[in-house]
N, C-alpha and C positions, 0 to 999 in steps of 0.2 A: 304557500299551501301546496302538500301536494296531494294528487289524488290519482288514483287507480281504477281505469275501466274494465270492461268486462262487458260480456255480452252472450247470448246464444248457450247459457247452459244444458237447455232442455233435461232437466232432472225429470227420469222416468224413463225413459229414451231405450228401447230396444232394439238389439241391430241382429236382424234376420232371426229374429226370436228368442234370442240374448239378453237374458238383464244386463244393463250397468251399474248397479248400484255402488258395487265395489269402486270403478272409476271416477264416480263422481262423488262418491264420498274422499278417497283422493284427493280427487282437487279441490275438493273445498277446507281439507285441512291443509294443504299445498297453500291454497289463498289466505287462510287464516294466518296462517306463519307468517305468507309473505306481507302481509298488512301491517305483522304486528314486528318485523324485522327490519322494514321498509319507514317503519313509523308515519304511514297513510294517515291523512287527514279526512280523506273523503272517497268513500267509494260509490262507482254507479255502475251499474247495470242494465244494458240497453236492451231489453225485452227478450221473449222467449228464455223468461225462468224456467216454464216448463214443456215438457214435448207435446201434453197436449191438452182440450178446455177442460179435459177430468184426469187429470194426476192422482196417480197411487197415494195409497196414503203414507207409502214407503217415501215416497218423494216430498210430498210436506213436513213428514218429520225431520227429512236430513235438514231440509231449508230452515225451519226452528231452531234445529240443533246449534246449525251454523251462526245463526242471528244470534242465540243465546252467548255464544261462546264470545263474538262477536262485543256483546254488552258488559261481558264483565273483564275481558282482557284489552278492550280500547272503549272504555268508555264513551268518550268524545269525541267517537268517528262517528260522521254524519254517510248515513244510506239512504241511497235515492233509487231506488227500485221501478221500473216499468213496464207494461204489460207489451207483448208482444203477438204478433199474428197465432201463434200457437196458443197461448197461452187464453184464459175467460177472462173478461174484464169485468164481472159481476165478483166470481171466485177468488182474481186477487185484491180486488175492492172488499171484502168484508171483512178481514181483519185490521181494516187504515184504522179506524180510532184505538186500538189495542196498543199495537205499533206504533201510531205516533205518540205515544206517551213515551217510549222508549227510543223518541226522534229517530226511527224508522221509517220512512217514507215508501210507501209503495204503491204506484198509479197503475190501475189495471185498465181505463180507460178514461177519457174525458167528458164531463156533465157540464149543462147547460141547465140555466134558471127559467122561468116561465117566460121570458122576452129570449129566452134563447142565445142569454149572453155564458159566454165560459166563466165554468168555475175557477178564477185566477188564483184562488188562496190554494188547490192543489195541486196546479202546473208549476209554481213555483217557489221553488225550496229556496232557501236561505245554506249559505253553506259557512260554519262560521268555525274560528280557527282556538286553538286550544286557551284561548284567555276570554273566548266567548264570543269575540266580535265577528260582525259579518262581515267574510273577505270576498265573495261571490254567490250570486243566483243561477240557478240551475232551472233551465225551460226541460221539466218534466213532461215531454210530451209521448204519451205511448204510441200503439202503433194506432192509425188512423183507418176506421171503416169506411166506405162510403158515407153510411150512413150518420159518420160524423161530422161530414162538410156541409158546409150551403155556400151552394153553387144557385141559387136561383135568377140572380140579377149579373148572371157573368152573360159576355153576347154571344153569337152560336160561333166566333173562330176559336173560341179557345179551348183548350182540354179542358174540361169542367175539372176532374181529378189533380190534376197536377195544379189549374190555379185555386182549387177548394184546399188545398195543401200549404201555397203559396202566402193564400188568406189566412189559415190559423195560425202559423208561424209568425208573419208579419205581425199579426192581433196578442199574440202572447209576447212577443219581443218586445210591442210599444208598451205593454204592461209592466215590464220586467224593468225596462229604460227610463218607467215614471216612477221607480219604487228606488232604483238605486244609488248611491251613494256616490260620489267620486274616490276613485281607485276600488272599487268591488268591481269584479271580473265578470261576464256575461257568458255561460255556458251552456250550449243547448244539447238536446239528447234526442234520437229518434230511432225508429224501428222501419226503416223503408229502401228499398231498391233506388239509391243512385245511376243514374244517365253514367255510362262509363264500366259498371260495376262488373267484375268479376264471380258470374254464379259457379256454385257446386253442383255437379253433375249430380240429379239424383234424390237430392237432400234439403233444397229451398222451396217452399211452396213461392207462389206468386205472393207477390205484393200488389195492390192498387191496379187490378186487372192483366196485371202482365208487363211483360218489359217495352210494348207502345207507351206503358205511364209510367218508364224510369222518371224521376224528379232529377231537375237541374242541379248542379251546386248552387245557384243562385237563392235558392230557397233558404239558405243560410245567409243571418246579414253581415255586414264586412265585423261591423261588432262585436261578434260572437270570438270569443278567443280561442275557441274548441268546441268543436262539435263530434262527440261521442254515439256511434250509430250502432245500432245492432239490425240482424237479420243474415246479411253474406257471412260463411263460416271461414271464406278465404278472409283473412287480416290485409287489409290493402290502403290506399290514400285515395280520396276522390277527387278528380279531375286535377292530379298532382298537388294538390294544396294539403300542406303538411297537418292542419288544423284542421281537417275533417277526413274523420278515420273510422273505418272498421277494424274494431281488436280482434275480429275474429272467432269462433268458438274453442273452448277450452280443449274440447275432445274431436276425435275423425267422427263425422254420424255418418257418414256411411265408406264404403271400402276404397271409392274414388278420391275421400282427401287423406288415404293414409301419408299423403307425402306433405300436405301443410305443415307448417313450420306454424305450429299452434301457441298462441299468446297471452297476456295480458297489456295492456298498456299503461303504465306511469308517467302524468305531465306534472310538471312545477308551474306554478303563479308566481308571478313577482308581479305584483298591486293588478293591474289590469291584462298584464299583458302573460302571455305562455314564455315560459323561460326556458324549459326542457323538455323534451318527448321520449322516453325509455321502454321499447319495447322489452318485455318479461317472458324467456319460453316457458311455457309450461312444460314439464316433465312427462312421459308419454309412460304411464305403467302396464300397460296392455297392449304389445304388437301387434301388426297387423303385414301379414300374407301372400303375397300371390302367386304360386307356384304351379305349371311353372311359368314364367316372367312374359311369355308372351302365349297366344292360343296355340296349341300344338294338337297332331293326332289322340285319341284319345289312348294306344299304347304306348307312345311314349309320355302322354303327361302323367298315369299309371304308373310308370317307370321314377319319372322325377318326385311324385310323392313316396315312394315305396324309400328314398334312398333322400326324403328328408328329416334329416338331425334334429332330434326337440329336445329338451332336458325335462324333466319333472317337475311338474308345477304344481299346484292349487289349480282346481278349476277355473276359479274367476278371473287366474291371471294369464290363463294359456291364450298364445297366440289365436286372434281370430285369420281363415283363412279363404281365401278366394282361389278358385281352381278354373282357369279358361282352355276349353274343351275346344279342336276343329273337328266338325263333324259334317261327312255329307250328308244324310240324314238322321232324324231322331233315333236316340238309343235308347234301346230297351235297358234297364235296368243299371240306369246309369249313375244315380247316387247310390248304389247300390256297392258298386262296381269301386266306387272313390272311396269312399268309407272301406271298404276291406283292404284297399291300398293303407289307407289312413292309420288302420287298427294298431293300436298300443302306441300311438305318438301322442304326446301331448298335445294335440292343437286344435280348434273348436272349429270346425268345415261351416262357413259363413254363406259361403254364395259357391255354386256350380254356372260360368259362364259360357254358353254355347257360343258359338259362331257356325256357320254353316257357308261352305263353296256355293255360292248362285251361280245357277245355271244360267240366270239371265237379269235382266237390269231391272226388271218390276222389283220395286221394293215391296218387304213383308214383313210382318208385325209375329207372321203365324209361328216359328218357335221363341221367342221371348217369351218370358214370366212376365203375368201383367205389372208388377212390381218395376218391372225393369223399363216400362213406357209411361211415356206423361200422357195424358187426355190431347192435349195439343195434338202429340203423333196419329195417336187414334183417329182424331177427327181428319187431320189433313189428309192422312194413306185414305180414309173412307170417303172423304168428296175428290181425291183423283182418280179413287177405282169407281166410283159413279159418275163423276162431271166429265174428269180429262183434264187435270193442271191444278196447280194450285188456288189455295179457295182467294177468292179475291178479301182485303184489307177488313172491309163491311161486315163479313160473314167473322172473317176473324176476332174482331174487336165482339163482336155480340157474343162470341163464342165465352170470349175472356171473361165479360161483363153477366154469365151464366155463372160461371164457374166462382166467381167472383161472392155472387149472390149464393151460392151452395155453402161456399167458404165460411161468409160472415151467416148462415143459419146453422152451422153445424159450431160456429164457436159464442154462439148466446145459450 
């Protein structure tokens, strides 16, 4: 069997006030081809379908379109779809019985019975191979709330999060391992920040309070033959182990991963065991900018747009770009100033990067675009210009465990 991940589309996804629809309609007939060129048996998608709990409805139709096209040019590919941090998990749950009739799977979160037991019949997919039979199970597990662990009977040393994580995994694996067959292959899916992982500047919300609750690789059991993750846009292996992988996001979402080496992943099954691992690049049909290459004065970085080469594009396809400005202090009329540099190039002016000479070693928040800071920073610069040093661990974790809570009300 072979099968094809994928992860982190965020279909709807705007970058500094940019549609993409043109990109991501790209790679979804870029994907379609390669499914159907590749002769994939099984595709999954490890959460953040889309950028956010309420997707355009630009963004739903591409996702239809795709799945349409999807039904009638591979029939007998099984889709296993999962919700992600970005993504509502009520919004991609209402279409599951439509979908599963057209053995399309898509978990936008996970439910529990009046005892509180999980729903196993939709954590775990069947993945069965072109004469029908099932060659592997698939632990559909979306991205996890707090409010989807119980943690009530754990004792006070342990991270309640990471072992309420530890616990659902274990709980759907023993389900998965009382269902299966010998030689069906055990493949589990998740949307979570790995201990190890490699964030993008910028572009990842938090997972499960923050990176104090990166999750072990151990949370994977030795059984699992592949574990397909979404969330990091970096493509990377976690804790060196070739069988547990981030594919990575299809497109840059923001201007700091224009240098990813952007993916898909393809594995082979041979009966239980992973036979081959092929990473797929995705083809990049929207450049991206930075000119000029490192912060320079702002006459000469004036200078280097004025005397950069663009050819004539379509809108949708012209280079996005990034302009890093050194400035001793604030400029008056300074997008102002880049754009008539800019005029008559073809290129879509994305971000203006200041930096500024300090006078002195007090760090400042004060010329940044709030855009350009995390709440993290906020908070910390604002309890060492009140306290004196950094906030102590306590104050930290309560900080995450707010944010956390804002997180999961802003995506019900």
């Amino acid at each position: 069997m072979k099968i094809l991940h994928t992860s982190d589309w965020h279909l709807g996804h705007q970058l500094h006030g940019y549609q993409r629809d043109y990109e991501h309609q790209q790679f979804l007939d870029w994907l379609a081809d390669t499914l159907e060129r590749e002769q994939v048996d099984a595709l999954l998608v490890a959460g953040d379908i889309f950028d956010s709990a309420n997707p355009p409805a630009s963004a739903w139709r591409m996702l239809y379109r795709f799945l349409a096209r999807l039904a009638k040019s591979l029939p007998d590919l099984n889709v296993v779809m999962t919700g992600g941090n970005h993504d509502s998990p009520s919004k991609l749950d209402a279409p599951h019985e439509l979908l599963k009739a057209f053995d399309l799977h898509l978990v936008g979160g996970i439910s529990r019975d009046e005892q509180g037991q999980l729903d196993m019949d939709r954590l775990l997919v069947p993945l069965t191979n072109r004469s029908g039979a099932t060659t592997a199970w698939v632990l559909a597990v979306p991205f996890l709330r707090s409010s989807d662990l119980r943690t009530e009977d754990l004792g006070e040393d342990d991270d309640r999060l990471i072992k309420g994580v530890e616990i659902l995994y274990r709980q759907v694996t023993d389900a998965a391992r009382a269902i299966r067959q010998p030689g069906q292959a055990l493949i589990g899916m998740g949307h979570v920040y790995m201990a190890s992982g490699q964030l993008s500047e910028m572009s990842e919300r938090r997972v499960l309070g923050g990176n104090q609750h990166a999750l072990p690789a151990s949370v994977f059991p030795d059984d699992l033959c592949y574990a397909a993750l979404g969330h990091l846009h970096l493509a990377q292996r976690v804790a060196k182990k070739e069988h547990i992988r981030y594919c990575g996001s299809p497109l840059p979402l923001s201007m700091s991963e224009r240098h990813y080496k952007h993916q898909v992943v393809v594995l082979e099954l041979d009966g239980e065991s992973l036979s081959d691992i092929t990473p797929i690049p995705v083809p990049r049909v929207v450049d991206m900018l930075k000119v000029p290459a490192d912060p320079q004065p702002l006459e000469q970085a004036l200078k280097a747009l004025k005397a950069l080469a663009t050819e004539d594009s379509p809108r949708e396809t012209q280079p996005y770009l990034e302009v890093p400005v050194l400035l001793d202090k604030p400029q008056a009329m300074l997008r102002e100033k880049v754009l008539q540099a800019l005029e008559g190039k073809a290129v879509r002016l994305a971000k203006i990067t200041t930096h500024y000479r300090q006078q002195q070693d007090t760090p400042s928040l004060a010329h940044q675009r709030l855009s350009e800071v995390s709440p993290q920073q906020v908070f910390a610069l604002s309890w060492q210009q009140k306290y004196d040093g950094q906030p102590p661990n306590a104050m930290c974790e309560a900080f995450e465990q707010l944010l956390t809570r804002i997180d999961d009300e802003e995506d019900k």
